[in-house]
GUNUBA-116079 format. One record per residue (C-alpha): residue in one letter; x, y, z. Coordinates in nm, 3 decimals. Each point is the difference from the previous one (the first is absolute). Layout:
GUNUBA-116079
pt residu = A | u = X | v = Y | w = Z
...
This chain:
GUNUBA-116079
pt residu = X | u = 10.328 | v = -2.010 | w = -2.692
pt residu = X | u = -0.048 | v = -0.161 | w = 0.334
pt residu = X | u = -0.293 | v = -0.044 | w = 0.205
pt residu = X | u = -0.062 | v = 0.101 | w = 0.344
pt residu = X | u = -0.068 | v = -0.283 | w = 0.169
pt residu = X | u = -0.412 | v = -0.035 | w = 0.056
pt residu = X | u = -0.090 | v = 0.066 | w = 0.383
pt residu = X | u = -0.154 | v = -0.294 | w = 0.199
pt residu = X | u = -0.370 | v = 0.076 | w = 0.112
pt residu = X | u = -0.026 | v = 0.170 | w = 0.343
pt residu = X | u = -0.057 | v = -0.295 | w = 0.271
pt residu = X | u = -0.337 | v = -0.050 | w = 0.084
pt residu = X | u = 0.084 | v = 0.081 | w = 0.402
pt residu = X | u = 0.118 | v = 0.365 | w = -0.146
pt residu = X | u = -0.299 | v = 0.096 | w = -0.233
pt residu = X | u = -0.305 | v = 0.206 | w = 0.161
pt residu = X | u = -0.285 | v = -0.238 | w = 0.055
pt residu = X | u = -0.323 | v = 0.149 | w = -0.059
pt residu = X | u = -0.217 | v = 0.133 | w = 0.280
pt residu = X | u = -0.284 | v = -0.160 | w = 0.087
pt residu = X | u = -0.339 | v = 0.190 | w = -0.076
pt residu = X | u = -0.135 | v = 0.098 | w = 0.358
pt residu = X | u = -0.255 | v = -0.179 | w = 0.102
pt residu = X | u = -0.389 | v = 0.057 | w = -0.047
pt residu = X | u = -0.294 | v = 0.027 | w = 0.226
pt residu = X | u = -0.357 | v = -0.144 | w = -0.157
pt residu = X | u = -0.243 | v = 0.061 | w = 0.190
pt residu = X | u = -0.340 | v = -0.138 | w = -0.149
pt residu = X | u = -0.339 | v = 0.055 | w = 0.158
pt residu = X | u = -0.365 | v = -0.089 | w = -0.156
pt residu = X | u = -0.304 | v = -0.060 | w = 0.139
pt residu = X | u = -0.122 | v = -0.327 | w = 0.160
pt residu = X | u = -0.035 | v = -0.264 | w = -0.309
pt residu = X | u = 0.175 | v = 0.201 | w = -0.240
pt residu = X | u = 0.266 | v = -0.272 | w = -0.032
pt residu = X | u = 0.295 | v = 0.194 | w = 0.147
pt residu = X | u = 0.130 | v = -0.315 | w = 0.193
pt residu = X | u = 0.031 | v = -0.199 | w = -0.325
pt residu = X | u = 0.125 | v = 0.292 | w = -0.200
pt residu = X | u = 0.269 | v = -0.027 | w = 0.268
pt residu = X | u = 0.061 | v = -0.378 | w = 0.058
pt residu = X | u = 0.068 | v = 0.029 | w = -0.424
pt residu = X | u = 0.202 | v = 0.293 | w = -0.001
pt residu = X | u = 0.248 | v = -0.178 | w = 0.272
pt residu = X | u = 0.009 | v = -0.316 | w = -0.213
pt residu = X | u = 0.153 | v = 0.199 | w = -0.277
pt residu = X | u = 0.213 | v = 0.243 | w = 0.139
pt residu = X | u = 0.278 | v = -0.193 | w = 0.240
pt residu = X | u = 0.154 | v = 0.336 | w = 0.122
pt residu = X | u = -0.396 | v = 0.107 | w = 0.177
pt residu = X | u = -0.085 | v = -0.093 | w = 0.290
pt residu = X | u = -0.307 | v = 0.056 | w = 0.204
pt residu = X | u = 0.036 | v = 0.182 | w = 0.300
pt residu = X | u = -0.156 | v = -0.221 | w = 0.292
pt residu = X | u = -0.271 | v = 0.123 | w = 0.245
pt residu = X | u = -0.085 | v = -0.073 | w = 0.329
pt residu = X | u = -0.347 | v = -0.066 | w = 0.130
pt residu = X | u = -0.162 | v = -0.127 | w = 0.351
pt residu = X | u = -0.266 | v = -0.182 | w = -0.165
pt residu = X | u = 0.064 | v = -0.394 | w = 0.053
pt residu = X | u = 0.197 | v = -0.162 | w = -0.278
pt residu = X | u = -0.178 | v = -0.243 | w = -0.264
pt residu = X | u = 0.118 | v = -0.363 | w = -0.030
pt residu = X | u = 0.168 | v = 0.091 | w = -0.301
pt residu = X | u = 0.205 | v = 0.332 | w = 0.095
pt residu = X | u = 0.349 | v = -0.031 | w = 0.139
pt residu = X | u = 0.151 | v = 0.256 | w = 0.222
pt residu = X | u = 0.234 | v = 0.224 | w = -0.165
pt residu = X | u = -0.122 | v = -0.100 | w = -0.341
pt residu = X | u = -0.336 | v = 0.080 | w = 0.020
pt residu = X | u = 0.004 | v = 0.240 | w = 0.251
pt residu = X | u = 0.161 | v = 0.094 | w = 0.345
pt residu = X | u = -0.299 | v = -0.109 | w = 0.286
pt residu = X | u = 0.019 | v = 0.215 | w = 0.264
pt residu = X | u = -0.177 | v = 0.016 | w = 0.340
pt residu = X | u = -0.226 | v = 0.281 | w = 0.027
pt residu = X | u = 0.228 | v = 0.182 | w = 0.298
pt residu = X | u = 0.297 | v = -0.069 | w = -0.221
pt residu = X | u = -0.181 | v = 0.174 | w = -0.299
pt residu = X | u = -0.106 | v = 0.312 | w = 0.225
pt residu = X | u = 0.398 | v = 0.049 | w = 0.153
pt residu = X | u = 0.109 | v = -0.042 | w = -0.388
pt residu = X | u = -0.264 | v = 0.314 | w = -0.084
pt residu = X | u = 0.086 | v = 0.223 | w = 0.313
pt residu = X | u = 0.352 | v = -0.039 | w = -0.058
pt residu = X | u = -0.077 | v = 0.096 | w = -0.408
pt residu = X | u = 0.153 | v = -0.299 | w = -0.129
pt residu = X | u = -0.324 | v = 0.002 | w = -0.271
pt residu = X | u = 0.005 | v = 0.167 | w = -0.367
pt residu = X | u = -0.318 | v = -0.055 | w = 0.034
pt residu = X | u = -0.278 | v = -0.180 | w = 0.218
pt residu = X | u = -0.388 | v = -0.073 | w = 0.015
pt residu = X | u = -0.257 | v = -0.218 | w = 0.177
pt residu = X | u = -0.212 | v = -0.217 | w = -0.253
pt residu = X | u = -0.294 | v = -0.195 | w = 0.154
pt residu = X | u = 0.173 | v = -0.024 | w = 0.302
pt residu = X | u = 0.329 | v = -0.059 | w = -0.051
pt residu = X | u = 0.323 | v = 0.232 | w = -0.032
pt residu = X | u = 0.195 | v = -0.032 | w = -0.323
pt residu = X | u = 0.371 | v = 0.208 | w = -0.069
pt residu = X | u = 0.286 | v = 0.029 | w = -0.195
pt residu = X | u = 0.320 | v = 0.070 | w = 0.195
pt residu = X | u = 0.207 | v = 0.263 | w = -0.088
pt residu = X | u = 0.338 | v = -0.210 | w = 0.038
pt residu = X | u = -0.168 | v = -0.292 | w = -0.220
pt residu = X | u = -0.025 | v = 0.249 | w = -0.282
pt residu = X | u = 0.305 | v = 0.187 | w = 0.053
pt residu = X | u = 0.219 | v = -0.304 | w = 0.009
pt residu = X | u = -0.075 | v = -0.147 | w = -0.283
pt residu = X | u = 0.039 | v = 0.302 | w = -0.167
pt residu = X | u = 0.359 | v = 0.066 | w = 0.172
pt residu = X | u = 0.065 | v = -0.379 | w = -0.153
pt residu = X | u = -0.039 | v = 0.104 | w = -0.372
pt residu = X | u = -0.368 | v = -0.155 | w = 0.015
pt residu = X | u = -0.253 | v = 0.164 | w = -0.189
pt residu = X | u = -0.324 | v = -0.035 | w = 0.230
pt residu = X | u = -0.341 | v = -0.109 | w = -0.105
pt residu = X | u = -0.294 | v = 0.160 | w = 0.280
pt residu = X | u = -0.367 | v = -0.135 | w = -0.042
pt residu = X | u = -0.167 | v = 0.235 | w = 0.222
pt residu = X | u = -0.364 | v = 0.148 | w = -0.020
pt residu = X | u = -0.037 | v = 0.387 | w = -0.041
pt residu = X | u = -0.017 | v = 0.119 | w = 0.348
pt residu = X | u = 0.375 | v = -0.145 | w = 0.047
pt residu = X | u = 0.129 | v = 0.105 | w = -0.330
pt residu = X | u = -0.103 | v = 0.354 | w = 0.098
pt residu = X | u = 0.188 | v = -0.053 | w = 0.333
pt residu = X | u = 0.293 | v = -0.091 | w = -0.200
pt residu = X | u = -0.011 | v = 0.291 | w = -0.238
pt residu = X | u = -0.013 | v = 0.219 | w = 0.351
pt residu = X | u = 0.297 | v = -0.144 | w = 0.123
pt residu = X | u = 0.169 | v = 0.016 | w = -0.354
pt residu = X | u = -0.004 | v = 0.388 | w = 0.026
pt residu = X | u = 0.199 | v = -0.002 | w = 0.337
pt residu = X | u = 0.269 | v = -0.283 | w = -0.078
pt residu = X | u = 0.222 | v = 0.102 | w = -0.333
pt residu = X | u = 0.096 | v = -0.371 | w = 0.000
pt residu = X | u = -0.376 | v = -0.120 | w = -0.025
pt residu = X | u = -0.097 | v = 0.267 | w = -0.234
pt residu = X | u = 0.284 | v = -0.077 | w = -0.236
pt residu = X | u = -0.160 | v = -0.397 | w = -0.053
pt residu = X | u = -0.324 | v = 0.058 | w = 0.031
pt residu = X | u = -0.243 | v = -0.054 | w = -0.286
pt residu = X | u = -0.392 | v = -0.072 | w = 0.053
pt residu = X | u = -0.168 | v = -0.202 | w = -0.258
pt residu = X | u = -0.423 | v = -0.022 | w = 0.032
pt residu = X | u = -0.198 | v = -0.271 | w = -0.163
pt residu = X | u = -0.323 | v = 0.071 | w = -0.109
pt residu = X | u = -0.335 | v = -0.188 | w = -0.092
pt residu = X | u = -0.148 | v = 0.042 | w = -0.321
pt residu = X | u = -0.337 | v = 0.081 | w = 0.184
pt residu = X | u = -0.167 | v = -0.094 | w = 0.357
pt residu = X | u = -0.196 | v = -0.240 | w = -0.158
pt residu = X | u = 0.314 | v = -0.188 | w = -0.112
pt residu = X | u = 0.120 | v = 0.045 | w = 0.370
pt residu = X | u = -0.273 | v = -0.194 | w = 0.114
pt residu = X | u = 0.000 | v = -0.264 | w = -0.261
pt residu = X | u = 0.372 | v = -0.059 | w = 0.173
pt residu = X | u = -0.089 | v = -0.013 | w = 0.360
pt residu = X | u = -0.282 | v = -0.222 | w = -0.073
pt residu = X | u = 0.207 | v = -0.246 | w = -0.166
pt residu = X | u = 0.209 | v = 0.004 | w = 0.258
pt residu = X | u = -0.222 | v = -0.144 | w = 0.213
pt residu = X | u = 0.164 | v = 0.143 | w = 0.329
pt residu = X | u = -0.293 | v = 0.273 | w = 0.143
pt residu = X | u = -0.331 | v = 0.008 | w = 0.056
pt residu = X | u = -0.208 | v = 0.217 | w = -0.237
pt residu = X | u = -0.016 | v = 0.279 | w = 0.280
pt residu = X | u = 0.343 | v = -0.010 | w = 0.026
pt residu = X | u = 0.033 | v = 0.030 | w = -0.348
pt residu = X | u = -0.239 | v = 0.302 | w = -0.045
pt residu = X | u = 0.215 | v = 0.140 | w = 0.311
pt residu = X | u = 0.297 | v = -0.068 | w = -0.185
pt residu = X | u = -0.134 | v = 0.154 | w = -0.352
pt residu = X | u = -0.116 | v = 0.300 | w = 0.243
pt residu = X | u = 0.413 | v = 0.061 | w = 0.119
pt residu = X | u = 0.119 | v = -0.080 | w = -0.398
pt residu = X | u = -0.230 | v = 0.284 | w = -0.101
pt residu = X | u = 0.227 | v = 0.248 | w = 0.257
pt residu = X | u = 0.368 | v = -0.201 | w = -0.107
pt residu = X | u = -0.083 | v = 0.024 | w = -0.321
pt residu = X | u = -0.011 | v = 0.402 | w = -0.001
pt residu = X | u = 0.343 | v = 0.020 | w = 0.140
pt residu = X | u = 0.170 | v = -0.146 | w = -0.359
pt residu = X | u = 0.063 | v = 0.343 | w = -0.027
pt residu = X | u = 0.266 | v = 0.010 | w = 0.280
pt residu = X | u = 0.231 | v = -0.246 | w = -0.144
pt residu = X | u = 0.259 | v = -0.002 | w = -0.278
pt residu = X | u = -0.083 | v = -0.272 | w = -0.190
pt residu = X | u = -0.392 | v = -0.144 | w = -0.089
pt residu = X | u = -0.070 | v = -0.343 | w = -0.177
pt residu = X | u = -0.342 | v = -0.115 | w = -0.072
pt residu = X | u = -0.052 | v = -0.343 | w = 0.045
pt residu = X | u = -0.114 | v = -0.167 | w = -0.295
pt residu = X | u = 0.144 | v = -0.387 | w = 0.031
pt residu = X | u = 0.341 | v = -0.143 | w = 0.166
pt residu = X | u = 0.213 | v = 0.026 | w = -0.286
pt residu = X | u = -0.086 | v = 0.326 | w = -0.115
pt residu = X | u = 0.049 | v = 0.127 | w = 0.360
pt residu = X | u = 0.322 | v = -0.166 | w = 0.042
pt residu = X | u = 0.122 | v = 0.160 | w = -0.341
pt residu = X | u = -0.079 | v = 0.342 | w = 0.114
pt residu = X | u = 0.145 | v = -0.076 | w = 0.346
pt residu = X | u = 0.389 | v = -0.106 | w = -0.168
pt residu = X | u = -0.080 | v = 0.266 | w = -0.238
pt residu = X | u = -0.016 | v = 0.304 | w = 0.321
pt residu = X | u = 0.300 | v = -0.208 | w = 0.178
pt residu = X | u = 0.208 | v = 0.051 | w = -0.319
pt residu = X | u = -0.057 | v = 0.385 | w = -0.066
pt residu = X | u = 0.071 | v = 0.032 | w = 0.350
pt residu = X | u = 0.364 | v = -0.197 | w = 0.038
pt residu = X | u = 0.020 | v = 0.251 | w = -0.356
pt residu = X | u = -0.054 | v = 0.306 | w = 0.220
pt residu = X | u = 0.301 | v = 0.264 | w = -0.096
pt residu = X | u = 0.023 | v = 0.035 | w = 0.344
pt residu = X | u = 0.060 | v = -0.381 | w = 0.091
pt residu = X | u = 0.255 | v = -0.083 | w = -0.298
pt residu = X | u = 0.393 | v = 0.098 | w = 0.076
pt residu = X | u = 0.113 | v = 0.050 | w = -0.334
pt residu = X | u = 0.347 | v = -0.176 | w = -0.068
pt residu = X | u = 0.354 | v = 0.228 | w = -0.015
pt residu = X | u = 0.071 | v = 0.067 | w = -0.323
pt residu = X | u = 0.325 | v = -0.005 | w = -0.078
């Protein structure tokens, strides 16, 4: 009894490539100290598809920070034209200086397959959850992720180990955490801080059960 002859696989250039997941929005805000800028800066060492979202500031740049890479340093009048024209997800004015994330920096990298990594504080992840509910495209990739202090005493353990205000500034800045820290409510995710690891762990762990979302995964065709 003969055989039919076995069939060759299809060619690679013919099978159906999986699509890619679409891309995520992280935005994470936390009070002043919290640690939110390290929970970040170890987050984008060990996930090489995030990438932070750059923001632009008038404030004078340090010796260290490069333009583009650090931020985008703008002239004040620059900033101002960039706000009338709504060119901000979000803006605000911190001691004197104007700080924003551009809408087209965000929506870029998104548009490139990036997933996006925002280290805001709450006022601008609120903004960004406003403009979220008029842009499908926005709301679709957004996901806000708090981190939380064990207690305010912890809080100002941190900033005084820092070593970067005075201790009215930090009582100022414990005074503003008390008000930042009642808006955990508003966002989707909430990670008390406990130590770097730990936080990084739960961090990968709400990145992962979000690429998971049903509504992010195309399922393969079945044949």
């Amino acid at each position: 009894m003969s055989r039919a002859p076995s069939q060759p696989p299809e060619p690679a250039s013919t099978r159906h490539a999986p699509e890619p997941l679409p891309p995520v929005l992280f935005v994470l805000s936390a009070p002043s100290g919290a640690g939110k800028t390290t929970l970040c800066e170890q987050v984008l060492k060990t996930r090489p598809n995030l990438t932070r979202a750059i923001t632009c500031t008038t404030r004078q740049p340090r010796p260290s920070e490069r333009e583009g890479v650090d931020y985008f340093f703008l002239e004040a009048g620059d900033f101002l034209k960039r706000v009338q024209a709504g060119h901000f997800l979000e803006h605000a004015t911190v001691f004197g200086n104007s700080y924003g994330t551009l809408k087209a920096e965000v929506l870029g990298k998104l548009r490139a397959g990036r997933d996006v990594m925002l280290n805001i504080d709450v006022q601008g992840a609120a903004a960004i959850r406003a403009a979220a509910e008029e842009d499908p495209e926005l709301r679709r990739a957004l996901v806000t992720v708090f981190l939380a202090v064990p207690s305010l005493d912890v809080l100002e353990k941190r900033l005084r180990k820092r070593g970067q205000d005075a201790p009215a500034a930090i009582q100022k800045r414990l005074g503003v955490a008390r008000h930042e820290l009642a808006q955990a409510r508003h966002f989707d995710y909430v990670i008390v801080s406990s130590s770097v690891g730990e936080d990084l762990r739960r961090m990968e762990s709400i990145i992962d059960a979000e690429k998971m979302k049903q509504a992010r995964v195309p399922l393969p065709e079945y044949e």
